[in-house]
C-alpha positions, 0 to 999 in steps of 0.5 A: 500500500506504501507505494499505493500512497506514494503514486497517488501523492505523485499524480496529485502534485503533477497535476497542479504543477503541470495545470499552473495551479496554486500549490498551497491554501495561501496562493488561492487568494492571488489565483483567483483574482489573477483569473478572474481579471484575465477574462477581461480586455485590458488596454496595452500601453504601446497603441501601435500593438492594441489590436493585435493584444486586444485580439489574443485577450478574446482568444484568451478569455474564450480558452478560458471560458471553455475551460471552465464549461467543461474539461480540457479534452487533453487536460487532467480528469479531477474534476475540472482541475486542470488543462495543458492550455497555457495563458499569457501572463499578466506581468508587464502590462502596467494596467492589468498589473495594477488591477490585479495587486489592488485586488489582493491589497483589497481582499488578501491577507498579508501573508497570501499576498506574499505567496501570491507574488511568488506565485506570480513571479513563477507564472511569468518566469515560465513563460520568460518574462519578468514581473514588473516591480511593483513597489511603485504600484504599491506605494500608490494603492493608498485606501483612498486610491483604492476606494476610488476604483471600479469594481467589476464582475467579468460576468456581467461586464462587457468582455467586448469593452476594453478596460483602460484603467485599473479596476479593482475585481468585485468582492462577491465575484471573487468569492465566488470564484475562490469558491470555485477554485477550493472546489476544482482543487479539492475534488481530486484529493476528495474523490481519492479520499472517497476512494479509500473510504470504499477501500476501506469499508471491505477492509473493515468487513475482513477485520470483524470477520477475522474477530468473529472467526477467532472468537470461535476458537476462544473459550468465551464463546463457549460460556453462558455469559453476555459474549455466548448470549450476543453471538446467539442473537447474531446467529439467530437474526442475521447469520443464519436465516436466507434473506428472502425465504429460505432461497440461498443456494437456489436461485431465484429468478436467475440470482443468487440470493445471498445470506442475511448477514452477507445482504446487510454487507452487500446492502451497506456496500451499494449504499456507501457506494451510492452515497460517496458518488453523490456528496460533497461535489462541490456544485454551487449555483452562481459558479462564475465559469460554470452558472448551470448546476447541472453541468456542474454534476455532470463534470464533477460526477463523472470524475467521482465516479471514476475514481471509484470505479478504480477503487473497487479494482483492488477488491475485486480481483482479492474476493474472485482469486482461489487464493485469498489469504482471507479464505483462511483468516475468516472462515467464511467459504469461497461462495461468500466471497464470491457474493461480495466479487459480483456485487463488487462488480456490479458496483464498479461498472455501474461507476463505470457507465455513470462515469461514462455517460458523464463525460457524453453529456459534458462534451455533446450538449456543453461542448462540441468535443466528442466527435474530435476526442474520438481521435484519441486512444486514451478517449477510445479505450475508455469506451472500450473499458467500459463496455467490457466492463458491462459484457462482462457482468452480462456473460456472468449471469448464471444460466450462462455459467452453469450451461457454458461455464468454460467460455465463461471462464475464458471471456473472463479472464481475457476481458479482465486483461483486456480492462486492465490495459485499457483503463491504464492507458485510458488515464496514463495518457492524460498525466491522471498517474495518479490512478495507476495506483488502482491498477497495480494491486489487481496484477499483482493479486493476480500474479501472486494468485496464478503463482500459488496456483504453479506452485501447488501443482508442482508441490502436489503432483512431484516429489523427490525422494532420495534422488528418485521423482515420483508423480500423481498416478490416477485410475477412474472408474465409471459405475453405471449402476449409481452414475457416479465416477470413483476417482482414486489418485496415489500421491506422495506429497498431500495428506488428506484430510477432512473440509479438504478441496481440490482442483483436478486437471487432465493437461494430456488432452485438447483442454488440459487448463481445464480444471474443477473443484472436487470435495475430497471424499476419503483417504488413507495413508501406507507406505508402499512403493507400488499403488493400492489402488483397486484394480478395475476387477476390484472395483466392480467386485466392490472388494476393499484393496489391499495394501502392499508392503514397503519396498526397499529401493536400491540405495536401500532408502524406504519409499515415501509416505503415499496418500490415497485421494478419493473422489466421486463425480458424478457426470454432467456436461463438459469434462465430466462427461468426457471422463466418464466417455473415456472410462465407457470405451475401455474394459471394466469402465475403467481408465488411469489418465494422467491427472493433476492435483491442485490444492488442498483448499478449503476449511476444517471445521472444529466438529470434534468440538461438539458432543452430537453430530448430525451430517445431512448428505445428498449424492455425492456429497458424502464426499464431504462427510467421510473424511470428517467419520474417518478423522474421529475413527482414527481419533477414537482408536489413538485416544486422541482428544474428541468431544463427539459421542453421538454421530447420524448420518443421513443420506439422500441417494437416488442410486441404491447402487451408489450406497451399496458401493460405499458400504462395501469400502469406505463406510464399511468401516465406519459403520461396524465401528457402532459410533455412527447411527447411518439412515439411507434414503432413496429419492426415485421411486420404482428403483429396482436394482438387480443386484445382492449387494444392493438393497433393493427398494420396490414399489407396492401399493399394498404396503402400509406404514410408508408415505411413498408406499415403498418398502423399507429395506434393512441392511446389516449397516443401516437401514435404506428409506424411500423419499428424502430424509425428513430434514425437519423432524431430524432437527427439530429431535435434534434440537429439543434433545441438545436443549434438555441435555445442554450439549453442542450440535453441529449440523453439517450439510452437502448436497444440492441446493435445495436440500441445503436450502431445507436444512439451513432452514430447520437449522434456524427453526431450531435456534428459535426454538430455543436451542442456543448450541447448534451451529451450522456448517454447510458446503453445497454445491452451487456456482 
């Protein structure tokens, strides 16, 4: 940020060196008589010369009054702040001089007065002209010399009459005009200041979120006192609950409808945003250069909303990296963060389009230099920054993303580029350096995320053990039965372990940058050199692999420590559907491509923490409870500390045949341990599986005592229902039992949007029934 700072104090004092403007409060008395009476006609002492003076005094005060209807199309952007034209100094002309020194004596202070005149002796040494000296004009400007003098307002004077003696600048003009200069100059530094108050709006969201996640882990939090009491009502009113309904991983009408706490923020955000862009302009009726207030808002405005645009960049590219240190130091999930990127980016292009629409307005109804600005690249690329900017947020809508997430993808990253260079050439070309302090964090965000991304690839999929390379080995196999691909990978370098998410790749395709992210669904740990993974044979016979002994390599050094990830996938559109193409094609429905392991990312949450746990899975989201059943088994057997006693496990299939899978490998386990109460559901009715080792569920109408009239169907491990899991009356049990017995309960939800919807809503049913002990821990799938 230091270095932030310092460009943006660079750019403000090249924009006043290079405009001629005051560069300190005490210089604003001169400046603003010096360009007050500039505007008028003054007779020159040699009469051979006075029309040709007379006629470059009109060229000025033109120049002039262009200046202050709109901004110089080659001048600086803050607000009307400056412009590369140059004026004649007033600095031998007896007649203007003296109306100009009369003026201060009159309405300046001594010490402005002294200021003024080294301001002035500046402006005529850089045109390589000296100021006359003005201690003779000094001793003749008496009080009664100059109550004598005229006092005229070039805004009611006649520009056409040629002034041929001193005046003295009326006092309410000046005024005005001093009120005009403080506004010009402070709106840049003020929209700066605005800038960082939007800067730092998220940058006070992050800190108390931080607080909040650290006061989890403080004992406080578990006490009856006013702290416990406070974060109860937090949960119960804005943390918890959907803001509109019970519609968060739904959409609704194509949007994503976020929490109730992440609304306010969001909400806080758009109204902060809204209200920098609008107050303390520094619009005035009776501007002496600009009398229209609304051209006023228009020039001001547009420069306001520029700078915030610029400001919202930084942000923008933290909340939508992969690697956002703030994943980590607030607990909240990369779908919170991505809320807060689109509104960003909703924020910033609408700042963008105002901004836009601004500068069309000033320079086709005050001015006729749109049509000449169009010659020049920077005014060009604006245009094309904004309307990438606005492309953008169209092709982020989501049934563009679900349907065509990899174009998506890739228009996006090539736009963002695209912007980037655009809006820095947009303001580098006019002197405005100042904004590329807002550009420069973005591509150093994104650098710094994409070389995370390199590193965990190569840390993830390479290792060297005692001068031998070993790498990432992969078999996938595509179950027809459940529709679901088991992707077990043999890696060297990652632990696995449970809230754990990686990114997988296929490099040796046409596609091979094409990643997604896969919640990891197991893993266990030997020490062999060779794979045990299942083969393609095990695999349909549902028989657990074994593992293999240590081998010795040659150099007589034992073979690294292996991993087994495990992951299921169920085949949709895209590569998924590849895949799973690939593994149709070939024997056993079974491949071993080369695949790629980026992470691990995500959160673990402290479930060990809590006496009851009760998991609510849908499909494939039992990936994201068996490595936590894993962690408390291997707890359980080393005697490691663990506050859990009591585990359900509901789960929500619409394949039997996926459950019969897991019950002869992962959950097998798990499940004859007798520390997991397990309760399987069957969402399609009439399933009918051909298969011993699949509970099978039937349809009959002479059934009694179900509400689908499916029978139920018992296993050694636990029992399979028809429909989906009562997810209400699960945690409204739940709740009343936790509430009688005073202990903790965490709910933990993955599955499909609208079984997390449900669940998220019974969650806060309970908390208003009284349990103060449950917490919620949700990871859904979603875009």
């Amino acid at each position: 940020m230091k270095w932030s700072f310092l460009a943006v104090v660079f750019g403000l004092c090249s924009v006043v060196w290079a405009s001629n403007l005051p560069t300190s409060k005490s210089q604003y008395c001169f400046y603003s008589i010096y360009k007050s009476l500039t505007s008028l006609t003054f007779e020159t002492e040699a009469t051979s010369s006075a029309h040709t003076h007379t006629s470059s005094k009109a060229n000025r005060t033109s120049t002039s009054a262009s200046h202050g209807a709109s901004m110089a199309r080659r001048g600086g952007r803050g607000g009307g702040a400056s412009t590369t034209t140059k004026y004649e100094p007033y600095c031998e002309d007896t007649i203007e001089v003296t109306s100009i020194y009369a003026s201060m004596k009159e309405y300046c202070s001594a010490n402005e007065i002294v200021k003024g005149v080294a301001c002035w002796q500046v402006l005529c040494g850089k045109n390589q002209v000296d100021l006359i000296n003005l201690t003779a004009i000094d001793t003749e400007l008496t009080p009664q010399y100059l109550a004598s003098l005229p006092a005229v307002a070039p805004d009611t004077y006649n520009t056409s009459v040629t002034v041929t003696s001193p005046v003295l600048l009326e006092k309410s003009y000046y005024k005005r005009y001093l009120r005009r200069l403080e506004a010009t100059i402070n709106a840049t530094p003020t929209n700066i200041v605005y800038g960082w108050a939007l800067i730092g709006y998220w940058g006070g969201v992050i800190v108390l979120g931080s607080l909040f996640n650290l006061s989890k882990a403080s004992p406080w939090s578990l006490s009856r006192g006013p702290l416990a009491t406070l974060r109860y009502y937090l949960r119960l009113h804005l943390v918890m609950p959907a803001t509109v309904g019970t519609y968060h991983q739904r959409a609704l009408y194509w949007c994503n409808i976020p929490k109730r706490l992440d609304s306010v923020i969001v909400f806080g955000f758009w109204a902060i945003s809204i209200v920098l862009s609008c107050v303390n302009l520094g619009t005035f009726s009776g501007n002496p250069t600009t009398p229209d207030v609304s051209q006023q808002n228009w020039v001001y405005l547009s420069d306001r909303t520029a700078v915030l645009s610029y400001a919202c960049l930084c942000w923008l590219w933290m909340f939508g990296g992969r690697n956002n240190i703030f994943l980590w130091s607030t607990g909240w999930s990369y779908g919170t963060f991505s809320v807060f990127h689109r509104h960003i980016a909703l924020v910033a292009t609408l700042e963008a389009v105002v901004h836009s629409i601004g500068y069309t307005v000033q320079w086709n109804v005050y001015s006729s230099d749109y049509i000449p600005a169009l010659k020049d690249l920077y005014f060009v690329l604006g245009i094309v920054a904004t309307i990438i900017m606005c492309l953008m947020i169209l092709f982020a809508i989501l049934p563009i993303r679900q349907r065509f997430y990899e174009l998506f993808l890739l228009i996006h990253i090539a736009f963002a580029v695209v912007l980037l260079y655009c809006l820095y050439i947009h303001t580098a070309q006019i002197g405005a350096v100042y904004y590329s302090g807002y550009l420069w964090p973005p591509v150093a965000i994104w650098s710094f995320d994409r070389f995370l991304r390199l590193v965990r690839l190569v840390w993830c999929n390479v290792r060297v053990w005692y001068g031998h390379a070993s790498r990432t080995q992969a078999v996938v196999h595509y179950s027809p039965a459940s529709n679901v691909m088991r992707v077990d990978i043999l890696n060297a370098t990652v632990q696995g372990g449970p809230g754990q998410y990686y990114h997988l790749y296929q490099p040796m395709t046409l596609r091979g940058w094409e990643n997604h992210p896969f919640t990891l669904g197991a893993f266990s740990t030997s020490t062999a050199a060779s794979s045990p993974i299942a083969t393609p044979g095990q695999v349909e016979d549902g028989l657990k692999p074994s593992t293999p002994q240590v081998q010795v390599t040659e150099t007589g050094s034992a073979s690294p420590p292996t991993s087994i990830l495990t992951f299921w996938i169920r085949p949709y559109d895209g590569w998924t559907k590849r895949l799973r193409d690939q593994c149709r094609q070939q024997p056993g429905n079974t491949v071993h491509p080369t695949l790629l392991l980026e992470g691990p990312y995500g959160h673990r949450a402290p479930l060990r923490t809590y006496h009851t746990l009760i998991m609510i899975m849908g499909g494939t989201g039992i990936a994201c409870a068996i490595p936590y059943l894993q962690d408390h088994l291997t707890r359980r057997r080393r005697q490691a500390p663990t506050s859990t006693v009591r585990i359900q496990l509901h789960w929500t299939v619409r394949q039997p045949a996926f459950v019969a899978e897991l019950l002869q490998r992962e959950l097998a386990d798990i499940l004859t341990s007798g520390d997991v109460q397990a309760s399987f559901y069957c969402s399609r009715k009439g399933v009918v599986v051909e298969d011993e080792r699949v509970p099978t569920v039937v349809d009959s109408a002479n059934e009694k005592g179900t509400a689908t009239g499916a029978k139920l169907v018992h296993s050694a491990a636990g029992t399979i229902h028809p429909g989906r899991a009562p997810i209400d009356q699960i945690l409204a049990e739940a709740g009343a039992v936790a509430a009688a017995e005073n202990t903790r309960v965490a709910v933990v939800s993955c599955g499909p949007a609208a079984m997390a919807d449900q669940t998220r809503a019974a969650v806060h049913a309970a908390l208003k029934q009284g349990c103060r002990t449950m917490d919620y821990f949700e990871e859904a799938y979603g875009w």
